[in-house]
N, C-alpha and C positions, 0 to 999 in steps of 0.2 A: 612329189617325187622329183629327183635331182636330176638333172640332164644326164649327167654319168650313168645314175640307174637306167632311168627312161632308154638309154643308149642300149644298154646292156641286154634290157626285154627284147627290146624291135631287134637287134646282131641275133639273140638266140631265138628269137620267135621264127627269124627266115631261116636258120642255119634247120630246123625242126622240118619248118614246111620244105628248101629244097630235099633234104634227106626224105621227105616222105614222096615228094615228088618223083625222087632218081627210082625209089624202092617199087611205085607204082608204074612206073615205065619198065621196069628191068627184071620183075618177077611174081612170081604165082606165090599165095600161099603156104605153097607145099615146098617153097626156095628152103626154107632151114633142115640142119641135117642133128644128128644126137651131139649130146657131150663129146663124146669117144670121136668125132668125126666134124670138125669144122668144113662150114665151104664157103669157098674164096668167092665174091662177087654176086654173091646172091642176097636176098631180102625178106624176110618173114614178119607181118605182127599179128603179134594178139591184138584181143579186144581193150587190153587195156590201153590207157592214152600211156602218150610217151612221156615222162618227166625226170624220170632219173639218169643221172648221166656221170661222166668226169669230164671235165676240161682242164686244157694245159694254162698259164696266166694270158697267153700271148702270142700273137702267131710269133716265128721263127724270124731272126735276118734272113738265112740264107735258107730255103725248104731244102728237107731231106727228100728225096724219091724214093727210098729203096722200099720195098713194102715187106710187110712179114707174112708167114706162111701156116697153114695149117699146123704145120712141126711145131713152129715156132709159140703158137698157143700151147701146146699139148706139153711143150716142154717145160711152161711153169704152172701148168694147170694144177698137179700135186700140190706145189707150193701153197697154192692160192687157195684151192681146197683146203689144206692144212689149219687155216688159220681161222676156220669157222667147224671146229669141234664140238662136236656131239648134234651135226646139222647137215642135212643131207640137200643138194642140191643141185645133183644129178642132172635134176630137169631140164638144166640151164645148157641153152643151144646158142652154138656162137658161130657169127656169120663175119667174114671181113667184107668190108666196103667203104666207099669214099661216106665220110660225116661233113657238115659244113662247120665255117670257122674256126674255133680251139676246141671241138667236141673231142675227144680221144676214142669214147666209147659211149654207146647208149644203151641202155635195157628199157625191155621193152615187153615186160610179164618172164617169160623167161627165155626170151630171146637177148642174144647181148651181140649188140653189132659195135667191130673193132675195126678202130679208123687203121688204112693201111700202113701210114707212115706216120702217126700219129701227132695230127694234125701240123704236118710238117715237121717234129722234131727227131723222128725215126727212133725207133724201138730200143732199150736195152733188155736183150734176153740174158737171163742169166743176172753175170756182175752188173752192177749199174754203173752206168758210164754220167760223166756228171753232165754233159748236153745233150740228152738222150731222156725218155721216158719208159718210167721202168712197167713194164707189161706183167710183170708179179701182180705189181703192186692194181695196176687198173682192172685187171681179171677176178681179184681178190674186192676187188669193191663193188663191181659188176655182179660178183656171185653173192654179196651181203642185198643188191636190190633183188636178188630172184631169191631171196631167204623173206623179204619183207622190209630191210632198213629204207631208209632215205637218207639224201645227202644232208651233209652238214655244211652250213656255210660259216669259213675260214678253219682255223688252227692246222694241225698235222694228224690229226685221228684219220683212219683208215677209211671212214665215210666222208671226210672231206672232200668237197665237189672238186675244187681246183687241187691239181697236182704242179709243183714244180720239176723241171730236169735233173737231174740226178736225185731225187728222192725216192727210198722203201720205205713202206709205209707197214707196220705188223699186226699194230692194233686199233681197238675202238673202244669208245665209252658207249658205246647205241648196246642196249639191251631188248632181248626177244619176250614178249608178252607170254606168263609162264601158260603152258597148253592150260584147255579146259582138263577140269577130273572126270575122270573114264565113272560113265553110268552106274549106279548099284546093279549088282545082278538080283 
């Protein structure tokens, strides 16, 4: 393994443990709220372990502070919805709170906790601004992990782990494993 990689595991492996760290000091369980209903600063997981994520390439020069708000999910939540037709994904509960390092967002079974400012580069709702991160696009990849994909590492597919600033991302190559056939009667 290459010092670069090697580097890459141990930055995400603490960015995982402090996030689970802040999340076990900071809340119950019961912290996640529905789809319809984000909450700001709270923490929920499932039993499954955490692996799926987005990250931005690199932290920021200058951090952004501003953070985004419940609205502010809810307002490209359709979008993001949208692009995973004929696939319901309801389930999926999103929480903001601080992530460590370039994490943007994690999921986490069907919890998706959104960094506030993401990861330093601050939010584009809506149009995407090209030094910005566009939260379409992260919400929409967040809800392909609570559908079952995994990330993809590199190119521009909509599973792709890392996101660059001013990038919308619409689609994917990841295909759903077709359901079982429904029992004889």
């Amino acid at each position: 393994m290459s010092w670069f990689r090697l580097w890459h595991v141990v930055r995400r492996s603490v960015a995982v443990v402090a996030a689970l760290a802040m999340a076990l000091a900071s809340s119950t369980p019961s912290g996640a709220t529905s789809l319809s209903s984000p909450l700001v600063g709270q923490w929920a997981f499932s039993s499954a372990a955490v692996y799926n994520h987005q990250d931005a390439p690199d932290a920021p020069a200058i951090p952004v502070t501003t953070a985004i708000t419940n609205a502010d999910i809810q307002a490209v939540l359709g979008a993001a919805e949208s692009l995973w037709p004929g696939h319901d994904a309801t389930a999926a509960r999103f929480v903001i709170a601080p992530l460590g390092s370039t994490a943007l967002a994690v999921t986490n079974g069907t919890t998706v906790t959104v960094s506030p400012t993401a990861a330093g580069w601050g939010w584009s709702v809506g149009a995407v601004a090209t030094d910005r991160m566009d939260l379409q696009t992260v919400i929409a990849h967040e809800l392909g992990h609570v559908l079952g994909l995994a990330d993809l590492e590199g190119g521009n597919d909509l599973m792709s782990r890392v996101l660059n600033p001013g990038e919308r991302r619409t689609t994917t190559s990841e295909t759903f494993a077709a359901p079982a056939p429904a029992p004889a009667a």
